[in-house]
C-alpha positions as CSV (number, residue, x, y, z in Angstrom):
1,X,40.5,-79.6,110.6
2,X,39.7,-76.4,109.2
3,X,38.3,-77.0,105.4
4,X,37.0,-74.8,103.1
5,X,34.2,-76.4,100.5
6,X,32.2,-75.0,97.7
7,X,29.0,-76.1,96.0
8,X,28.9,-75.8,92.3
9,X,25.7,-75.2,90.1
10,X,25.1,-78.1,88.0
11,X,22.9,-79.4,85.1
12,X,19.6,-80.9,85.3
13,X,19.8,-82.8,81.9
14,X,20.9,-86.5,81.7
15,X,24.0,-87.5,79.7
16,X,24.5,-90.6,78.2
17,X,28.5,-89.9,78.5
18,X,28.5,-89.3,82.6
19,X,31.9,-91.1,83.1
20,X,33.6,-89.0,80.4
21,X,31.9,-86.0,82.1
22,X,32.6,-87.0,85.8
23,X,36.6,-87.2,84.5
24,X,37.1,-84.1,82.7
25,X,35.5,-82.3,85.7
26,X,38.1,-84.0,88.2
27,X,40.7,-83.4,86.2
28,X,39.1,-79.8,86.2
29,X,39.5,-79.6,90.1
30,X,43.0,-81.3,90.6
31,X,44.1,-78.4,88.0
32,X,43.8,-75.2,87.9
33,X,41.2,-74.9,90.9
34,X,43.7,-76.6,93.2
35,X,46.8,-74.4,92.4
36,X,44.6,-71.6,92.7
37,X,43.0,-72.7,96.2
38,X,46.9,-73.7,97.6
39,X,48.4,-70.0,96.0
40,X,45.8,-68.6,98.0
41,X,46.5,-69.9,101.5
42,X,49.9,-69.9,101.2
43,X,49.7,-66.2,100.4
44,X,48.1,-65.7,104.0
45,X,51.8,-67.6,105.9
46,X,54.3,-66.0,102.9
47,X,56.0,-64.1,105.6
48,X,55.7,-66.3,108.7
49,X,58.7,-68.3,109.9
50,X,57.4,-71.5,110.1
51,X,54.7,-71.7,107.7
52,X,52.7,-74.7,107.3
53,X,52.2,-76.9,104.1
54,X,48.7,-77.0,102.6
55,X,47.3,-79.7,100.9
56,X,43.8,-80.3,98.8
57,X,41.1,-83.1,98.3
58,X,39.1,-82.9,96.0
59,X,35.0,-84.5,96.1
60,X,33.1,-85.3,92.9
61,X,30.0,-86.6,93.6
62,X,26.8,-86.2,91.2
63,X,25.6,-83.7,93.6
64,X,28.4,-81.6,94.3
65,X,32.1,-80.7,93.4
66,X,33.8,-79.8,97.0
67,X,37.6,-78.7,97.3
68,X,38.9,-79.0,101.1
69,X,42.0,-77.3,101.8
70,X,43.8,-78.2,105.2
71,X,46.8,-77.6,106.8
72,X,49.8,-80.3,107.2
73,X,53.4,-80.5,108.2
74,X,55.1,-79.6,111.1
75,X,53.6,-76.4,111.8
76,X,49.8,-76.9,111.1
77,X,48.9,-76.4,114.8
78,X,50.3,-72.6,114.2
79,X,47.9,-72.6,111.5
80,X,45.2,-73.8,113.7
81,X,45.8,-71.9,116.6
82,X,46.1,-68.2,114.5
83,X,43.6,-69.1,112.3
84,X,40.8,-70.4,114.8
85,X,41.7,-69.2,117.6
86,X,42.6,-70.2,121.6
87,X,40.3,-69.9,124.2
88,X,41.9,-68.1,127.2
89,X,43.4,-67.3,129.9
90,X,45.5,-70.5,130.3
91,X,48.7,-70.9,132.2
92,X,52.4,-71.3,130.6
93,X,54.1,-73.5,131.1
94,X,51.1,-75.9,131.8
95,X,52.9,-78.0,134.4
96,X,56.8,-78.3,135.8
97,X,58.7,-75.8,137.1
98,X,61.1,-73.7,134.5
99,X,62.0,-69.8,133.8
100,X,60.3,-67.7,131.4
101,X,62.1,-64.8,129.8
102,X,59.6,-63.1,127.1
103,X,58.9,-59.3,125.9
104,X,55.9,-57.5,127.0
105,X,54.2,-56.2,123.8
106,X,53.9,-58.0,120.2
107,X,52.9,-56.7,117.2
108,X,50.9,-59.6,115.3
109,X,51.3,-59.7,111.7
110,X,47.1,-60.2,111.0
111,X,44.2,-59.2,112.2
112,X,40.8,-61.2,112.9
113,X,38.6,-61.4,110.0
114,X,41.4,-62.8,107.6
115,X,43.7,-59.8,107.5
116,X,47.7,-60.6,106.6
117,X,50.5,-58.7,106.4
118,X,49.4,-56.2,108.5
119,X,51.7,-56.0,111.1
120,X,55.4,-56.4,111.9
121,X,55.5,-59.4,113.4
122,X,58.3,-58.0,116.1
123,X,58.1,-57.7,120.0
124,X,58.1,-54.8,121.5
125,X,58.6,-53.4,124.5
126,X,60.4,-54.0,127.9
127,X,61.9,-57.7,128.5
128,X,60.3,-60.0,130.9
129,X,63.1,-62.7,132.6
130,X,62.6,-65.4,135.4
131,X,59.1,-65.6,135.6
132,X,57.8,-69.1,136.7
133,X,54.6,-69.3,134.8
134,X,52.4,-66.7,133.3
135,X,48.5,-66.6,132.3
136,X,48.4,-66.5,128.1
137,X,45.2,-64.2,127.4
138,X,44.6,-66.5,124.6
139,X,44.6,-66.1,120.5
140,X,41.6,-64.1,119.0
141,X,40.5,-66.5,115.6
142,X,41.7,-64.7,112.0
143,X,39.3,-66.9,110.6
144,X,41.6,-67.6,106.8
145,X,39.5,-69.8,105.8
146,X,36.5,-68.0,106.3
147,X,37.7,-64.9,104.3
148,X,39.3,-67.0,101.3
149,X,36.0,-69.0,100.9
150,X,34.1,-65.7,100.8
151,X,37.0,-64.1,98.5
152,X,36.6,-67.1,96.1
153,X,33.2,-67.7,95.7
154,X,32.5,-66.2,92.3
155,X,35.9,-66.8,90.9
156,X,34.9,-70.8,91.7
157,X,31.8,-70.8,90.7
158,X,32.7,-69.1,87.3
159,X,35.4,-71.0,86.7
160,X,33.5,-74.5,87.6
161,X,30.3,-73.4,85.2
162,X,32.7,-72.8,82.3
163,X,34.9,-75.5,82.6
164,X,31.2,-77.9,82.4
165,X,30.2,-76.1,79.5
166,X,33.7,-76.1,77.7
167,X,33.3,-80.2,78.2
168,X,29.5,-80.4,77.6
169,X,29.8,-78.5,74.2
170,X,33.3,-80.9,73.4
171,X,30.9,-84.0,73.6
């Protein structure tokens, strides 16, 4: 599953109050840094029909702090398809006989490289009925992820550096 993860600068100095430390900081990630991560993500699917739900998990290790954000529900192989992308051309339908009606053009709401809200969404175009099976050129990958993570960097890393001195300077 698509994640997007995060390294955090920490401090080289021992503290004799690690555990109290180790739990502000958690409670640091499921906060704020966790509505922030889901507002972002569902801010790329705020217009699509069936969007997907997102949820987080949080890592807190003495090395790292890590926030993975992933798709779930219903729809998160939409997420997964748009976002990463299919390989083409395949057939559909894969197998068994039935009648395709579809419209010829589309006009996708993103673009690759993590672009939303850029298009319609609509079909366009003449109507296509009673065709048996057709070859799908396949999805190019939006990469979301890829974009958020890079859009995020600095606001996590800011955000992750205050919050441990805001607890090291309350011990």
């Amino acid at each position: 599953m698509p994640t997007v993860a995060f390294r955090a600068v920490r401090s080289r100095r021992k503290f004799n109050k690690a555990p109290e430390v180790q739990r502000k900081m958690k409670t640091e990630l499921i906060g704020p840094v966790k509505e922030h991560f889901i507002k972002e993500f569902e801010g790329v699917v705020s217009d699509w029909t069936h969007k997907p739900e997102f949820k987080v998990r949080t890592f807190f290790t003495m090395d790292m702090l890590k926030v993975n954000v992933f798709p779930a529900g219903p729809n998160k192989d939409k997420w997964i398809w748009v976002s990463r992308g299919t390989s083409g051309p395949y057939p559909i339908p894969k197998s068994g006989p039935g009648l395709l009606a579809f419209t010829l053009g589309y006009s996708a709401r993103t673009r690759p490289r993590g672009q939303a809200h850029v298009g319609s969404g609509t079909a366009t175009g003449p109507k296509v009925i009673g065709v048996m099976q057709v070859m799908h050129p396949g999805i190019e990958a939006r990469e979301f992820e890829e974009v958020i993570a890079e859009d995020n960097k600095d606001w996590y890393s800011r955000n992750m550096e205050n919050a441990w001195r805001r607890i090291i300077r309350s011990l």
